[in-house]
C-alpha positions in Angstrom: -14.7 -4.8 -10.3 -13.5 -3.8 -13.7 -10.7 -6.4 -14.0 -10.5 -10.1 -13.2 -7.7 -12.1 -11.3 -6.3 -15.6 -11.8 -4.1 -17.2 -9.5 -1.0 -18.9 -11.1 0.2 -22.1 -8.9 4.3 -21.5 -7.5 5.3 -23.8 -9.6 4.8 -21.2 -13.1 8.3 -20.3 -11.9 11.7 -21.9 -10.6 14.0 -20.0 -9.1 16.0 -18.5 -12.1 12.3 -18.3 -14.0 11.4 -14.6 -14.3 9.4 -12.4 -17.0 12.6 -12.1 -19.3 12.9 -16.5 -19.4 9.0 -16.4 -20.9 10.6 -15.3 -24.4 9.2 -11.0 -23.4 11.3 -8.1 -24.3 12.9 -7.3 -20.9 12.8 -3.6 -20.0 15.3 -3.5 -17.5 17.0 -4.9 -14.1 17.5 -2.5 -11.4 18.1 -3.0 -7.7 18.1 -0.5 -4.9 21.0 -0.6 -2.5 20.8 2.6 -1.2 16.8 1.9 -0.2 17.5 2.0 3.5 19.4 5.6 3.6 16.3 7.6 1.8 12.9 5.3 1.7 13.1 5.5 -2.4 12.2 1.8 -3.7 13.4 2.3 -7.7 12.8 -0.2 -10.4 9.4 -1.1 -10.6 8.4 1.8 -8.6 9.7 4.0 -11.4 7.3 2.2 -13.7 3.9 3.8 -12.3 2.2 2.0 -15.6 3.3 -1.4 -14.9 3.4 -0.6 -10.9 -0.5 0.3 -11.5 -1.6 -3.0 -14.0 -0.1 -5.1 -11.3 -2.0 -3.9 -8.8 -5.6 -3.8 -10.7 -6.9 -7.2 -8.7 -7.9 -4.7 -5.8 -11.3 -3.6 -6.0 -10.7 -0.2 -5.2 -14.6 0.7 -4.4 -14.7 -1.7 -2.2 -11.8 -1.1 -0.4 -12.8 2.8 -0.1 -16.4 1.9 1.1 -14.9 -0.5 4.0 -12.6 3.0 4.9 -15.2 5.2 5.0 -17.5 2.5 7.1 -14.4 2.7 9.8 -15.1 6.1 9.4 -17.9 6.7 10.6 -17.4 3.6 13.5 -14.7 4.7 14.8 -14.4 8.5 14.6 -14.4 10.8 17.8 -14.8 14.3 18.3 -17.3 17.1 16.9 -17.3 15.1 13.1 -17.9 12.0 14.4 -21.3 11.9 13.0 -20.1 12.8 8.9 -20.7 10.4 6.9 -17.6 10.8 5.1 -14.7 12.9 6.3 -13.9 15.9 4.8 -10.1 15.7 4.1 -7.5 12.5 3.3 -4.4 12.2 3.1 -2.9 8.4 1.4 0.7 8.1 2.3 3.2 6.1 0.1 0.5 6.3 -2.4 2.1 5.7 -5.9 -0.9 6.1 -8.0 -2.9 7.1 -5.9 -5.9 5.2 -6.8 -7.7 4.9 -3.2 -7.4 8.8 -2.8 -8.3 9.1 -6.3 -11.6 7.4 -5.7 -12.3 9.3 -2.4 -11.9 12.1 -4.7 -14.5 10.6 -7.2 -16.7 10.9 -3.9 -16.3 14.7 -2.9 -13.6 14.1 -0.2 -10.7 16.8 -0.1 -7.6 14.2 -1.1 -4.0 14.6 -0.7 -1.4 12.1 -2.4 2.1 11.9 -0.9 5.2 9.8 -2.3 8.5 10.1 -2.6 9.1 9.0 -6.5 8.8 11.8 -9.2 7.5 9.5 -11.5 4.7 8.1 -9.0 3.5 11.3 -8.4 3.8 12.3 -12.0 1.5 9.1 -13.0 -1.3 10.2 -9.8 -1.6 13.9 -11.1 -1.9 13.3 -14.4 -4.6 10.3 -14.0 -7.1 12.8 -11.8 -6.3 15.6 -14.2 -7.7 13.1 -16.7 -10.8 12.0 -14.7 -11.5 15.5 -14.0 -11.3 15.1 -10.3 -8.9 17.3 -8.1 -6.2 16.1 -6.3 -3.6 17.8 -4.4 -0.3 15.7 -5.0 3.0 16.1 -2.6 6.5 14.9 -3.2 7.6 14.1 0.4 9.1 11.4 2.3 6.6 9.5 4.9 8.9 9.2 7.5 9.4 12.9 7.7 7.0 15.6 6.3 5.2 19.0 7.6 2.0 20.4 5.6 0.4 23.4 6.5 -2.7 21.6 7.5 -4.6 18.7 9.0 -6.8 15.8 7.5 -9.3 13.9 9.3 -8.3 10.8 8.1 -4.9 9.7 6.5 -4.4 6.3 4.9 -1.5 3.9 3.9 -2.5 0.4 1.4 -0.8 -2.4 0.4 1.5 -3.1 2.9 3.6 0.4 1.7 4.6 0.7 5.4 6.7 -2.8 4.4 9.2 0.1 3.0 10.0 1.3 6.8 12.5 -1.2 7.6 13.4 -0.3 10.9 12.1 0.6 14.7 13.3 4.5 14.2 11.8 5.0 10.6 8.3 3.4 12.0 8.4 6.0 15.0 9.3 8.9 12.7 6.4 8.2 10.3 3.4 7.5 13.0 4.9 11.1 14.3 4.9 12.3 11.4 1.2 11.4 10.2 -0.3 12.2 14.4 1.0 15.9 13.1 -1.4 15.9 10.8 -4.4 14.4 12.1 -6.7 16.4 14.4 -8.0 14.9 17.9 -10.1 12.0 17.4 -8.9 11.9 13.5 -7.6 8.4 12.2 -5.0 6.4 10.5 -5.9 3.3 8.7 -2.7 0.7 8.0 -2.7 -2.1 6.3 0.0 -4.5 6.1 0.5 -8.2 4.7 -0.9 -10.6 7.1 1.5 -12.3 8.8 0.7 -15.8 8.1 2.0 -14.9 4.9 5.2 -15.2 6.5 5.3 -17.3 9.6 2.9 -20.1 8.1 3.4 -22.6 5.4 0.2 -21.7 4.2 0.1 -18.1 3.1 -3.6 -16.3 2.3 -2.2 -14.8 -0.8 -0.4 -15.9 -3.8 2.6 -15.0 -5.0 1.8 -15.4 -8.6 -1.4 -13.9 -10.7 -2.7 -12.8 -13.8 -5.1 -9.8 -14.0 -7.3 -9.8 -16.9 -8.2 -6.1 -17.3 -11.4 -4.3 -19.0 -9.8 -2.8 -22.1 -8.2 -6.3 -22.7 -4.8 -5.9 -21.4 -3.6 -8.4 -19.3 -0.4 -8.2 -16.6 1.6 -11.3 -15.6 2.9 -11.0 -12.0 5.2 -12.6 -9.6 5.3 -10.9 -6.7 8.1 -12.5 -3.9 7.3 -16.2 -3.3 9.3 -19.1 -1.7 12.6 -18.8 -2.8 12.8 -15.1 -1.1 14.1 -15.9 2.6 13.9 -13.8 5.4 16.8 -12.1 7.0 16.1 -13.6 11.0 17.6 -10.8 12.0 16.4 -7.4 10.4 13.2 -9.3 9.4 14.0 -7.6 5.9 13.4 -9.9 2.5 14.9 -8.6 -1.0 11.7 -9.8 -2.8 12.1 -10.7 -6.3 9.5 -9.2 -8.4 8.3 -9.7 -12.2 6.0 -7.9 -14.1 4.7 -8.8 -17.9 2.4 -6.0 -18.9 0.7 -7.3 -22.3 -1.5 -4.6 -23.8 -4.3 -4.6 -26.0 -2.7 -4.1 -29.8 -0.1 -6.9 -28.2 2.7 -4.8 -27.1 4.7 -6.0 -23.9 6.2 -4.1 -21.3 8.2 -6.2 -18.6 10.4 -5.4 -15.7 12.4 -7.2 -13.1 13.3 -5.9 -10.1 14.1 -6.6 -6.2 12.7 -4.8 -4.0 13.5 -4.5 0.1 10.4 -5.3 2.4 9.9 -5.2 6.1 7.7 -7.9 8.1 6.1 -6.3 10.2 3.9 -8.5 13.1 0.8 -7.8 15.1 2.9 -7.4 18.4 5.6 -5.2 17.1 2.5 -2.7 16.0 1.2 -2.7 18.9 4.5 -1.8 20.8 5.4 0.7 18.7 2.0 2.2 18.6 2.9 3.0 21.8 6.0 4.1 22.4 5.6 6.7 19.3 2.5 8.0 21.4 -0.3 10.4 19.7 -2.3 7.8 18.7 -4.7 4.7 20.3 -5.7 1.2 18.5 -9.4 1.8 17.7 -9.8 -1.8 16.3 -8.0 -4.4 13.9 -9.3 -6.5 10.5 -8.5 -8.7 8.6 -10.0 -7.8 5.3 -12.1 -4.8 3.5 -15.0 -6.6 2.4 -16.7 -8.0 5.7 -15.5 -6.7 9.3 -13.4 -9.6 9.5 -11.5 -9.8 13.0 -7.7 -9.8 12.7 -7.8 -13.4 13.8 -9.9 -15.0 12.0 -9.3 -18.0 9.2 -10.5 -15.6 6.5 -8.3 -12.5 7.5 -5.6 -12.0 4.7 -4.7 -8.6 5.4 -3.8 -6.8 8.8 -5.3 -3.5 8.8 -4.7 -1.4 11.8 -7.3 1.6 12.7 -5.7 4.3 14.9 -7.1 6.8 16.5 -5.5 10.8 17.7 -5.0 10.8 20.9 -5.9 14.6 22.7 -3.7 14.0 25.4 -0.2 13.7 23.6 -0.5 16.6 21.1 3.0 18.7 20.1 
């Protein structure tokens, strides 16, 4: 990994406590009522800089060789037997650093997101790294390309931004469009003992130490975010301090709307969208941990295109 992660305990913050309070130059507050109508999440998602330092914990590699495994496990059809596919396409993929990578290793990619300044930040980083990428401005719960992708992808619980029944259908239709029979879709969502146990998997709250010596504070939602019963919908508060090398400090505070998303209601809506059939479920991208297990802190769901419900 090229970064290191600390955990900071919930109690770095109280409830007022955010990235402003720790005596940082406060870039700005911005909320996004109007998230529901069109699927854009502003505020920190218009910060693709900060957006990407707070996510540097993943170990990208990894998580690309655990895709790619699935790959060639659970492929059918005349390619089953690659050992890579040929084309991707990462949905809600903000900086686009899983395609990015499947890029580094000769795969065809496609990034798709709805922010400008996401999309922006992706083309200009594989310009930089000398690797091609095709990058779309689209909506993920309704968008036509002219062609097909063996495998499409969607990370860190993006799909949390789909906060209803009808936008979930629209965007598994929209994806089986694009997938050939026997192609996949690989989901991954927060686990949901993050929210329905007092003992969540994943903190909150962390500090990535980074390789060029930055470092990026980061609260992320945490206890004093409830749950609407009803719409299973939280306004998560979220936090980022972005210290960089020569000492400067970006910050930014925002709230951002997320669904919660169970096991069950995947399964349902699976199928009722039709196109598609559950291939398996994990828990986590290092080891093939099983979606049950008392290690799994993610819920990653492998889908399959089905021949039999093509358009």
């Amino acid at each position: 990994m090229s970064s290191q992660v600390r955990d900071l305990s919930a109690d770095l913050y109280d409830e007022t406590h955010d990235a402003g309070d720790l005596g940082l130059p406060r870039c700005r507050v911005r909320a996004c009522p109007r998230a529901r109508d069109h699927c854009l999440v502003a505020g920190i998602y218009d910060e693709p800089e900060l957006y990407a330092a707070a996510c540097a914990y993943r170990d990208v590699p990894a998580d690309v060789a655990a895709l790619l495994r699935w790959w060639q496990r659970h492929r059918d059809g005349e390619r089953a037997d690659q050992s890579q596919p040929r084309s991707v396409l990462e949905l809600a993929a903000g900086p686009a650093e899983h395609a990015r990578e499947l890029a580094r290793r000769g795969v065809d990619a496609t990034a798709l997101d709805i922010n400008p300044a996401m999309c922006g930040w992706a083309r200009d980083r594989a310009a930089e790294e000398g690797y091609p990428l095709t990058v779309v401005e689209a909506d993920m719960r309704d968008f036509r390309l002219p062609r097909e992708f063996d495998l499409a992808i969607t990370m860190l619980n993006s799909l949390c931004h789909l906060l209803t029944l009808d936008e979930l259908l629209a965007h598994l239709a929209s994806v089986a469009r694009h997938l050939p029979d026997g192609g996949l879709y690989i989901m991954e969502f927060a686990h949901p003992v993050d929210v329905l146990s007092r003992n969540p998997r994943t903190s909150s709250d962390w500090v990535t130490d980074m390789a060029d010596g930055s470092s990026v504070t980061v609260r992320w939602g945490g206890m004093h975010d409830v749950i609407d019963p009803v719409t299973q919908v939280t306004r998560e508060r979220v936090s980022v301090a972005y210290r960089k090398k020569d000492g400067t400090v970006r910050t930014i505070t925002d709230t951002v709307p997320n669904r919660f998303w169970s096991a069950t209601e995947l399964d349902a809506a699976v199928r009722l969208a039709g196109g598609f059939s559950i291939a398996a479920r994990y828990g986590d991208f290092d080891d093939d941990v099983t979606l049950d297990a008392a290690a799994a802190w993610r819920m990653i769901f492998v889908l399959r295109r089905a021949a039999a419900d093509r358009d």
